[in-house]
N, C-alpha and C positions, 0 to 999 in steps of 0.2 A: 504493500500500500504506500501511497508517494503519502499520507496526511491520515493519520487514525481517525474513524469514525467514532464520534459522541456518545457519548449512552444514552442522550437523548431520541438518537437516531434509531439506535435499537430499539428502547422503549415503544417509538413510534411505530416501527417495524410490527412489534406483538400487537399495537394495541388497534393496526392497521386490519390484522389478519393473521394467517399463518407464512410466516416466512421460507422461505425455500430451504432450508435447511432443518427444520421442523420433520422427522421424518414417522415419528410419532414409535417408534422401535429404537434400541441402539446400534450404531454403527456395527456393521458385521466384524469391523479390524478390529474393534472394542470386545465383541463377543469373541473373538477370537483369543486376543488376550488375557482375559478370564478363564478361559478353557487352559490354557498354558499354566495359569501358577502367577498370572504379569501382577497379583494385584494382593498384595500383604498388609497387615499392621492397619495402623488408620489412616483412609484414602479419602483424599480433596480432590472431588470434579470438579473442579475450576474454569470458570464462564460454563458453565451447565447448563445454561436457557430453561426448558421445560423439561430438565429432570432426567429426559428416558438413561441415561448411563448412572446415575444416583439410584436410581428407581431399580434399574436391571442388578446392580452390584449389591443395594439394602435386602433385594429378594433372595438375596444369593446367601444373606447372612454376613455380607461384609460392615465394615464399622465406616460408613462414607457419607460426607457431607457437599452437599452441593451448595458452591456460590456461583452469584451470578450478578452483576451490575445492574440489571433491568429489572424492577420490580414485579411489572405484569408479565416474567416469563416466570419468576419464582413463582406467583401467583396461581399460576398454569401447572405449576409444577406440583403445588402440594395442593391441588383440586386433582389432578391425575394419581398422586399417594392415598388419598383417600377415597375415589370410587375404585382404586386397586385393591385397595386395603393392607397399603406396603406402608411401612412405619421407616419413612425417609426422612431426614433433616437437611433444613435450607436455608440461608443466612444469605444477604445482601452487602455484600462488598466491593471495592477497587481492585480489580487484579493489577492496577500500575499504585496502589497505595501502602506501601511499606508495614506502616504500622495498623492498618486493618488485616491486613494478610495476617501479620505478629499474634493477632488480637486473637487470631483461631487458631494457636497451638500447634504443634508440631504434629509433622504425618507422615508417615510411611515409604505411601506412593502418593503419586499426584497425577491426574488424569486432567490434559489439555486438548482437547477436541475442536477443531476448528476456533482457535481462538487467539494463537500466536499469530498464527496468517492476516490478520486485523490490524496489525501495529504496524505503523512505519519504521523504518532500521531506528531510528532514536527510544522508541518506547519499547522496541525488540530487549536492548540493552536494558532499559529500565523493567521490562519486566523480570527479565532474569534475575536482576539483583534484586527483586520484591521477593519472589519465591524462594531465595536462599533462607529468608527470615520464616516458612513456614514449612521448610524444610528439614527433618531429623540426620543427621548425620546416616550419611549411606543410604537414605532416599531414591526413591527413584521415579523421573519423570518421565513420563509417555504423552508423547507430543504429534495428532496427527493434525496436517496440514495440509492444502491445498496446491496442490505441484504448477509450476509455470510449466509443463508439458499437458494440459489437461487443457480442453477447450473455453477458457476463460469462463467459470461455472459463476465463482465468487474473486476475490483476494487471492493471487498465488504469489507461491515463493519459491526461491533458489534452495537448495540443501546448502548452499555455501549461508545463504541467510538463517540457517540452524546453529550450522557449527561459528558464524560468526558471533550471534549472542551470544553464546553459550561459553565463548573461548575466554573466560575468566576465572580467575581465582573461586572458586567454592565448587566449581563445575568440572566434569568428565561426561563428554559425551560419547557414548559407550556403539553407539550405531547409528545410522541413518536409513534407513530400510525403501522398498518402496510399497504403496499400501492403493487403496481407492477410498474414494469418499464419496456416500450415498446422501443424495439430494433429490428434491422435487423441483421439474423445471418451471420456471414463472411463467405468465405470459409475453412479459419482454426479454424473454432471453429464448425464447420458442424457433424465433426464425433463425437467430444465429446457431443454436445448437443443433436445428434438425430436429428436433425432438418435441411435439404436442406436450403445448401446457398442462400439466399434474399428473405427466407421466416420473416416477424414476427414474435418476442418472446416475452411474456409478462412474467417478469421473479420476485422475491421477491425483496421487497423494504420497506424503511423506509420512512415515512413522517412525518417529526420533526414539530410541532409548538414551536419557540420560541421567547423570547419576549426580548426588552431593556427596563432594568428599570434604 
């Protein structure tokens, strides 16, 4: 992103509709990583929007908390926990605010889903160094992102824009993989993709493992 979008923009985005990344399930890389073992200790979904990877990891018996900057997606989020009848928790904060991050205690893992991809390379850097503060020694972040090889779905990014953040002091980035990312097409993105509005897209993506040391 050349200019990070607002969280009023998100906000607007939920309160507009369902946004194209709403997919109302978790990300299949996500379900996949669960299946692995990818998810220990106490896990923060971080920008979580409406929940579905909080919701899919709380039903699984994991200890996980989902934030999210945009209220009405929290909102969406623990109205979807309770006609589930999943006992998930969800908290409203800055993921570029240091001491809000701080404020929710140390975790495990941390689960970034389409949400690094959002930041311009300046708030790339700042976000990293937010997470080291909510981060337990030997942590580990999963980070899936949006590929500049994918047909311009949302926000992509370079792998070098992973391991650039990331190339600091509290940080080891342990892999950069490559993944997809499941979306719902809009109506203004219909002609350029080839693909009818509120169809599925499963489009190119990063899957970062990285670790606090």
């Amino acid at each position: 992103m050349d200019v990070t979008p607002t969280t009023d923009r998100f906000e607007q985005a939920y309160l507009d509709g369902t946004p194209p990344w709403v997919i109302d399930e978790p990300q299949p890389a996500v379900v996949v990583l669960q299946r692995a073992g990818g998810f220990r200790g106490r896990v923060l979904d971080i920008g979580c929007g409406t929940g579905e990877h909080t919701l899919h990891l709380a039903s699984l018996g994991h200890d996980v908390l989902g934030a999210d900057a945009a209220p009405s997606a929290l909102a969406r989020a623990r109205t979807a926990a309770a006609e589930r009848g999943v006992t998930a928790r969800f908290t409203e904060v800055d993921a570029l605010d240091p001491a809000g991050l701080r404020a929710l205690g140390g975790f495990d893992t941390v689960l970034d889903s389409a949400l690094f991809h959002i930041f311009d390379a300046r708030d790339r850097v700042r976000y990293a160094d937010a997470l080291l503060g909510v981060c337990a020694p030997g942590a580990t972040l999963h980070l899936l992102a949006l590929s500049t090889r994918g047909p311009g779905f949302g926000p992509e990014i370079d792998e070098s824009d992973i391991r650039t953040a990331f190339d600091r002091p509290g940080w080891r980035v342990d892999g950069v993989g490559t993944s997809t990312y499941r979306g719902v097409v809009a109506e203004h993105q219909s002609a350029a993709l080839g693909i009818p509005a509120g169809d599925r897209v499963d489009v190119p993506a990063w899957l970062a493992r990285i670790r606090r040391v």
